[in-house]
N, C-alpha and C positions, 0 to 999 in steps of 0.2 A: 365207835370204840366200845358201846358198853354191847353192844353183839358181839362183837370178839372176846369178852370177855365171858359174858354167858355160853357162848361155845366152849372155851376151855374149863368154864366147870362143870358145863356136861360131859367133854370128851376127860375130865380125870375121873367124874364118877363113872363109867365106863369102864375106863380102866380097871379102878378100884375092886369095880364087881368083875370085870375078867378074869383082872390077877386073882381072884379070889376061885373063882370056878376053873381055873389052870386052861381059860382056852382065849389068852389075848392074842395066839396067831390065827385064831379062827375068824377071830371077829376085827382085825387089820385084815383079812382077809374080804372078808363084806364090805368094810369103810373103805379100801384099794376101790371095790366094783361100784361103792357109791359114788365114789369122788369121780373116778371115769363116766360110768352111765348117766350120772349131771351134766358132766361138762359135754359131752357128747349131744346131748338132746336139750336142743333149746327148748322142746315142746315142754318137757319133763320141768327145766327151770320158770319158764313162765305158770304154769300149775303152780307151782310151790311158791312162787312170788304173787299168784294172784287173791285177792281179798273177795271177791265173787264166788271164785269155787268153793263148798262148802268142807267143812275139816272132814265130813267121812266120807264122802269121794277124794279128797287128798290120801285120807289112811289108808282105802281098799287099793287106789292104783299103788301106793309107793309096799306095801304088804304085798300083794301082788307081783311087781315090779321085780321087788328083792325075795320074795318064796325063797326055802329053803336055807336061808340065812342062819345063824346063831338065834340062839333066844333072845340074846342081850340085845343083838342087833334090831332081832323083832320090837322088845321093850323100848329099845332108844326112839324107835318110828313111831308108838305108840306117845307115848310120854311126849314128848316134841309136838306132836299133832295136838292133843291132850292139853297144852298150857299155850297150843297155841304162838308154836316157835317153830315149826316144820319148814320154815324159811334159810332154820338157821342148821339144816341135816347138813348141805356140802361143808359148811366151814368144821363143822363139831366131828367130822369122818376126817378130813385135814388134820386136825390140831391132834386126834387122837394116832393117828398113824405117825406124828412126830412124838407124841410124850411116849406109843410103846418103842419107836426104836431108839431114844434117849436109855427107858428103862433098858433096853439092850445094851447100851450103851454106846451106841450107835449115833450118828446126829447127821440130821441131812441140811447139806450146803445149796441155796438156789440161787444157782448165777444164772443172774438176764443180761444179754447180751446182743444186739443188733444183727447179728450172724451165728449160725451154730458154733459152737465150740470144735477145735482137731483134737481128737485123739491126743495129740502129744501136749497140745494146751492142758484139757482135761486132766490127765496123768499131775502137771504140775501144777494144778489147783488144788489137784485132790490133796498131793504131799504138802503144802503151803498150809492146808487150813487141817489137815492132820496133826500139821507139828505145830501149828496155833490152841488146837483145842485140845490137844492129847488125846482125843474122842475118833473111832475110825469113824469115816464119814461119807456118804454117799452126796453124791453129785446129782443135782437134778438141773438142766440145762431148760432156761425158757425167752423164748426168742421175742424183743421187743424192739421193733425196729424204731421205734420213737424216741429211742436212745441216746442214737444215732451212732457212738462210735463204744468203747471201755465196754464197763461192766459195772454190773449195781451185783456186792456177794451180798448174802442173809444167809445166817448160820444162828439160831435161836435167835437170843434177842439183837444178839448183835448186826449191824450192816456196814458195809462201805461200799458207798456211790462211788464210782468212780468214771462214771458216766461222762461223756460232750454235752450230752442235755444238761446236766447239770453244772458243769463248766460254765456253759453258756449263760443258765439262768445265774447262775452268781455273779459272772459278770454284768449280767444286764441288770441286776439288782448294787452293784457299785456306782455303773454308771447313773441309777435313778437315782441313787442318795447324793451322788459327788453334785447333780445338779442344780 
């Protein structure tokens, strides 16, 4: 918990210097190509998780890696590496691409789901949780087949499970107390 929260005050000083330099689509821009090229390269995640590798071979690959990037984005790799939180670049690129498209006023909805989403499902998630949060809202679909059946929505802080999995564990958490 307390790295997810060190990530969102990194990802709002971020912002803060963004909005301030007028280039927060440049650098949602960079955080989009972080959060892909992590998740993409287990090589890249285990570097970043490893206590072996020393922080300036972590800074020269991930400097490197992302060349060409914003400033900010350069300072955030910097800084991170720096205190020694470079572990925590995927989530703080995450949380900052949700707080610029909030300041958009934007809000992104992630329903995990055992099977991909249709088109026509989609369509009537989107308007559900549009006219839930008065906020237009992008849909990001992620597949968990561990589910097993519903859906788990998250839409900022908010969630509803509405999962089999979790049907199930509630149930089998009645049955342990009733016995």
């Amino acid at each position: 918990m307390s790295n997810s929260r060190a990530a969102i005050r990194y990802a709002k000083a971020i912002l803060d210097l963004a909005v301030d330099n007028k280039s927060t689509d440049k650098v949602e821009k960079d955080m989009r190509s972080i959060v892909t090229t992590i998740s993409d390269s287990a090589e890249l995640r285990n570097m970043l998780a490893s206590p072996v590798i020393k922080s300036s071979v972590k800074k020269g690959t991930l400097l490197e890696v992302f060349k060409g990037g914003d400033a900010i984005t350069q300072g955030l790799i910097n800084i991170l590496v720096d205190n020694k939180r470079v572990d925590l670049l995927n989530e703080v690129a995450e949380k900052y691409i949700i707080l610029n498209e909030e300041l958009k006023g934007k809000d992104l909805a992630h329903v995990t789901t055992a099977v991909p989403l249709t088109p026509e499902l989609e369509k009537e998630i989107l308007k559900k949780v549009t006219e839930l949060t008065g906020k237009k809202v992008t849909i990001e679909n992620k597949i968990d087949e561990s589910i097993v059946g519903g859906f788990v929505l998250r839409v900022g802080d908010l969630q509803y499970d509405a999962s089999i999995a979790n049907k199930l564990s509630n149930l089998k958490r009645e049955f342990t107390n009733s016995l």
